[in-house]
C-alpha positions as a Markdown table, in Angstrom:
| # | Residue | x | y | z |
|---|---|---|---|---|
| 1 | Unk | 64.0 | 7.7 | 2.3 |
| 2 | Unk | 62.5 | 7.7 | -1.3 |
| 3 | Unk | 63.3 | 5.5 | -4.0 |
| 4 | Unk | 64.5 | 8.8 | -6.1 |
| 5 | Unk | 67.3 | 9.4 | -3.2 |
| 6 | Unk | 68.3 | 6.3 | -2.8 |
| 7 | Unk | 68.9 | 5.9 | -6.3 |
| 8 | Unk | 70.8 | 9.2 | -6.5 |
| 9 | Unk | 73.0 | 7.1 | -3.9 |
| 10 | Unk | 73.6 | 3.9 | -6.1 |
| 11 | Unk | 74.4 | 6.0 | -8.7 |
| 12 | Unk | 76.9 | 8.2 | -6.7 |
| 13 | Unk | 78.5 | 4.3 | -5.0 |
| 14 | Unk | 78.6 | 2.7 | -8.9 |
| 15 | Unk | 80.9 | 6.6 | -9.5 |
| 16 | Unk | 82.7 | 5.9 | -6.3 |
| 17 | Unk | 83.5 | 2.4 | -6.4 |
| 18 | Unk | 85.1 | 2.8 | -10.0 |
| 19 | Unk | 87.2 | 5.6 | -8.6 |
| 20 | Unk | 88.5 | 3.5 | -6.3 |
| 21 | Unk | 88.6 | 0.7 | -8.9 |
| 22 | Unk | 91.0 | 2.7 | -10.5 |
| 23 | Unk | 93.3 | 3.0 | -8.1 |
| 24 | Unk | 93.4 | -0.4 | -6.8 |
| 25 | Unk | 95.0 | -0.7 | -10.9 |
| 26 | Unk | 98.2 | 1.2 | -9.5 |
| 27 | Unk | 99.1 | -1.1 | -7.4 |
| 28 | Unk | 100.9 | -4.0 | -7.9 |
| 29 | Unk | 100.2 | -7.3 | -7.4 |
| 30 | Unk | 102.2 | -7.6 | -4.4 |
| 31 | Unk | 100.8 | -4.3 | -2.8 |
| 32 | Unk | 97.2 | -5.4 | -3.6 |
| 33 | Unk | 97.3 | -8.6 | -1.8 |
| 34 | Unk | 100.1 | -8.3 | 1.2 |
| 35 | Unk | 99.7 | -4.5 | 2.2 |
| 36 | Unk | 97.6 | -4.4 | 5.2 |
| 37 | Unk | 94.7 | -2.2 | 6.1 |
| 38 | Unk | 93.2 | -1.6 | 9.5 |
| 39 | Unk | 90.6 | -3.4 | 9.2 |
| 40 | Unk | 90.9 | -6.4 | 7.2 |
| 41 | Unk | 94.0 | -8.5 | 6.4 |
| 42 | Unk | 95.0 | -6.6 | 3.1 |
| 43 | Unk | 93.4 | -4.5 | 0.5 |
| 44 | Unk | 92.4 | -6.6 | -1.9 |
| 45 | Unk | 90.2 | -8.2 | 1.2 |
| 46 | Unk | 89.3 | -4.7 | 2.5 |
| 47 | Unk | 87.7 | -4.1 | -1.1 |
| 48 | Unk | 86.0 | -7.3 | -1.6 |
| 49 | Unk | 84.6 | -6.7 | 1.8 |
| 50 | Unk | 82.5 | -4.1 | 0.8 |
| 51 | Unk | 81.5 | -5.1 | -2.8 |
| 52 | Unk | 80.2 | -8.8 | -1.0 |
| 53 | Unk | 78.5 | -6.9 | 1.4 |
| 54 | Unk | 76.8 | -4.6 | -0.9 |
| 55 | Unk | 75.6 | -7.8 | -3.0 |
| 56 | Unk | 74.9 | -9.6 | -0.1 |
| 57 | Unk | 72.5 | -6.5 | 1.7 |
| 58 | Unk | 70.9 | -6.7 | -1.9 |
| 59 | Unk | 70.2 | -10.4 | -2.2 |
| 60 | Unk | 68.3 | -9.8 | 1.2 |
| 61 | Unk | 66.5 | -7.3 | 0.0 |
| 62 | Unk | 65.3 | -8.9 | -3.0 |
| 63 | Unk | 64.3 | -12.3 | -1.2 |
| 64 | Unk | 67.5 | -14.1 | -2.5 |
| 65 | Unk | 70.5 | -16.3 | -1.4 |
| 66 | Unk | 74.0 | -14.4 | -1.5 |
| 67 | Unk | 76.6 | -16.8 | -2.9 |
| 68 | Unk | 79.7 | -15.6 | -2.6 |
| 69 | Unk | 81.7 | -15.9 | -6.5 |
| 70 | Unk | 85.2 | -16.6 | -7.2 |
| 71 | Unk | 87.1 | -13.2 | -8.2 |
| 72 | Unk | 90.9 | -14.8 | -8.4 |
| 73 | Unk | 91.7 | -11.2 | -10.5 |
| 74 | Unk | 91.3 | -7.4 | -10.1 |
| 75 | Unk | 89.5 | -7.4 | -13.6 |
| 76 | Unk | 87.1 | -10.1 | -11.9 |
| 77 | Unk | 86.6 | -7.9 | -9.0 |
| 78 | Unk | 86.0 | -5.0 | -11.7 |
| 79 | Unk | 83.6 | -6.8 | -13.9 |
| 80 | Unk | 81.5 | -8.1 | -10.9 |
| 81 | Unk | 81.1 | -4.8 | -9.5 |
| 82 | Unk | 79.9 | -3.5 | -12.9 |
| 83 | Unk | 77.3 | -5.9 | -13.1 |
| 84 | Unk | 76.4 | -5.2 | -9.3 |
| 85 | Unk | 75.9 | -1.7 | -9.7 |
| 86 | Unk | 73.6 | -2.6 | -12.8 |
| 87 | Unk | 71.8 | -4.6 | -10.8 |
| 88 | Unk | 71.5 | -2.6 | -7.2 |
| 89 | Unk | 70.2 | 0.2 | -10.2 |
| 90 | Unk | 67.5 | -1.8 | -11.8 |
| 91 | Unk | 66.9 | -3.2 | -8.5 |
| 92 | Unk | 65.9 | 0.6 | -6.2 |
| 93 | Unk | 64.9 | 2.2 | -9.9 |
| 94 | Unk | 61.7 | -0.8 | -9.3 |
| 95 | Unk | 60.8 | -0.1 | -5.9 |
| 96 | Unk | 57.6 | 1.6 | -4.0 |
| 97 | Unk | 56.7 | 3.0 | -1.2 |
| 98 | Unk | 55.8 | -0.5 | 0.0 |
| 99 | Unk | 58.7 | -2.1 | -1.3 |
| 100 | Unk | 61.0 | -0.1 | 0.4 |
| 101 | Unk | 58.8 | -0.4 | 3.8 |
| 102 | Unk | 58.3 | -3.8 | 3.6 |
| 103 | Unk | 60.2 | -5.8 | 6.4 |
| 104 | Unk | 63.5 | -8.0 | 5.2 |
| 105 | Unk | 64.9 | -10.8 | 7.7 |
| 106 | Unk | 68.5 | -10.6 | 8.1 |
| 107 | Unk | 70.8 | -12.4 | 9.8 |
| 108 | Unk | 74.0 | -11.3 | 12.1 |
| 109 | Unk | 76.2 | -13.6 | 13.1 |
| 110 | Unk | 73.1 | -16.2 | 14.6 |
| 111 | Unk | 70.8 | -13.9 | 15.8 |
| 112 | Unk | 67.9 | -12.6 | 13.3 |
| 113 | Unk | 66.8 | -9.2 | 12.8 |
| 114 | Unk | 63.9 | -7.8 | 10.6 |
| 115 | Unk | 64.7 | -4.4 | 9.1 |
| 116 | Unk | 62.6 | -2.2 | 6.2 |
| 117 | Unk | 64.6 | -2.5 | 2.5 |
| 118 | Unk | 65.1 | 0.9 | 2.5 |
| 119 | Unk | 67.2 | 0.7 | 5.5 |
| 120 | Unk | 69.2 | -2.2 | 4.5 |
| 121 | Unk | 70.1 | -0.5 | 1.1 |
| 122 | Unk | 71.1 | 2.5 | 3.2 |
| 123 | Unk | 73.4 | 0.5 | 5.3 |
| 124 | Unk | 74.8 | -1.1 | 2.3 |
| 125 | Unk | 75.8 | 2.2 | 1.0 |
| 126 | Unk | 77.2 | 3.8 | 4.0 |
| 127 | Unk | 79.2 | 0.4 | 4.3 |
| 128 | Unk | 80.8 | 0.8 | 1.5 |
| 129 | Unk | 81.6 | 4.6 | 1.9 |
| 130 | Unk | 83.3 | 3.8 | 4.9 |
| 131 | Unk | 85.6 | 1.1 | 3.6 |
| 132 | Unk | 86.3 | 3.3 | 0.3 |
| 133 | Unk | 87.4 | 6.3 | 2.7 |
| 134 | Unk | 90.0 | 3.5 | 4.8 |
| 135 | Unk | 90.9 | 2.4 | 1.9 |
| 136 | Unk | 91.6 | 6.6 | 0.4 |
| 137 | Unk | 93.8 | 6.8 | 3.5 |
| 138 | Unk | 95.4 | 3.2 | 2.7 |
| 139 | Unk | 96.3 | 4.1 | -0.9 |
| 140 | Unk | 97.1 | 7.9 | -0.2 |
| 141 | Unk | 99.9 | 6.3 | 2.8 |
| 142 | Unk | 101.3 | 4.3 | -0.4 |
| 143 | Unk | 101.5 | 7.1 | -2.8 |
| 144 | Unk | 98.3 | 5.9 | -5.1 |
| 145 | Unk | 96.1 | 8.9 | -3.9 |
| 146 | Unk | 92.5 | 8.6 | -5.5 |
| 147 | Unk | 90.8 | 11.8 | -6.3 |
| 148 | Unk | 88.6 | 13.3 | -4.4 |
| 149 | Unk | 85.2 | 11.3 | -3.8 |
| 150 | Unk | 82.9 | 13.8 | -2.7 |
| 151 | Unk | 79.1 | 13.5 | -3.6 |
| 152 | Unk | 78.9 | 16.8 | -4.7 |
| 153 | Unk | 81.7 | 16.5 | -7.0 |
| 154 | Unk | 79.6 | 13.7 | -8.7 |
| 155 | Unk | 76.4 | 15.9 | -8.7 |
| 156 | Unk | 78.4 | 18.7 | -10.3 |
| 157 | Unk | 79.7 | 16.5 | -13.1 |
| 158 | Unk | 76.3 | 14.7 | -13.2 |
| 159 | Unk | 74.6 | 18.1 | -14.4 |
| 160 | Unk | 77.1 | 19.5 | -16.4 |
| 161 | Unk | 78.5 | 22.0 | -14.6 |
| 162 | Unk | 82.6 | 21.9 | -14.5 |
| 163 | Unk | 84.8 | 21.0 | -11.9 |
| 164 | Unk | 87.0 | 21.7 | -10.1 |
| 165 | Unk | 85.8 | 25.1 | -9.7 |
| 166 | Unk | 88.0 | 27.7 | -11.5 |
């Protein structure tokens, strides 16, 4: 994995995660904190899941301590993940060959485990693309169906060309 790729995937994740950002706004309150998903107690938890675990895979990679913040609010949750994706794009956009070879400690539960960056930023992503599809069916079951989140459709738009295809 190159940094250009894996940028081209931070990119696509800051696209996807406001897509699902937006239709977390549908919901009400009530729907956003009691209605459960299947993996986590309720969507609001299912979300922050993945956004914590993006920042937290990044802190690791970047030699830092992850401390979890305080988002009370679905604009709090909004504004942190803005300044996430900033940062996870400033962050890759920096990095080498070496720096995405060189070997990051991690912890799992107690047991350590020493990984390359560029595989911890690649299990970041596919992290979160997995919780933003549970949480496609989740919303989609409720009647709050988020557009399609295809990569493609993002390249397409990316470059210009239109979609959807006519």
């Amino acid at each position: 994995m190159n940094r250009d790729g894996l940028l081209a995937l931070y990119e696509y994740n800051a696209y996807a995660n406001q897509l699902v950002l937006d239709g977390l706004a549908q919901l009400s309150e009530d729907e956003f904190t009691r209605a459960p998903s299947p993996s986590r107690n309720n969507i609001r938890t299912l979300f922050l899941h993945s956004l914590l675990g993006e920042a937290s895979f990044l802190a690791a990679c970047q030699g830092s301590r992850f401390e979890q913040p305080n988002l009370p609010t679905l604009d709090d949750i909004r504004r942190f993940q803005g300044e996430l994706a900033k940062e996870q794009q400033v962050f890759v956009s920096t990095l080498s060959e070496s720096d995405l070879a060189r070997e990051v400690q991690i912890e799992f539960g107690s047991q350590p485990y020493h990984l390359p960056v560029w595989q911890l930023l690649v299990q970041a992503f596919l992290h979160a693309t997995q919780h933003r599809a549970e949480l496609g069916i989740v919303l989609g079951q409720m009647g709050h169906s988020l557009p399609t989140q295809d990569i493609i459709v993002h390249f397409m738009r990316q470059s210009g060309q239109p979609w959807p295809p006519k």
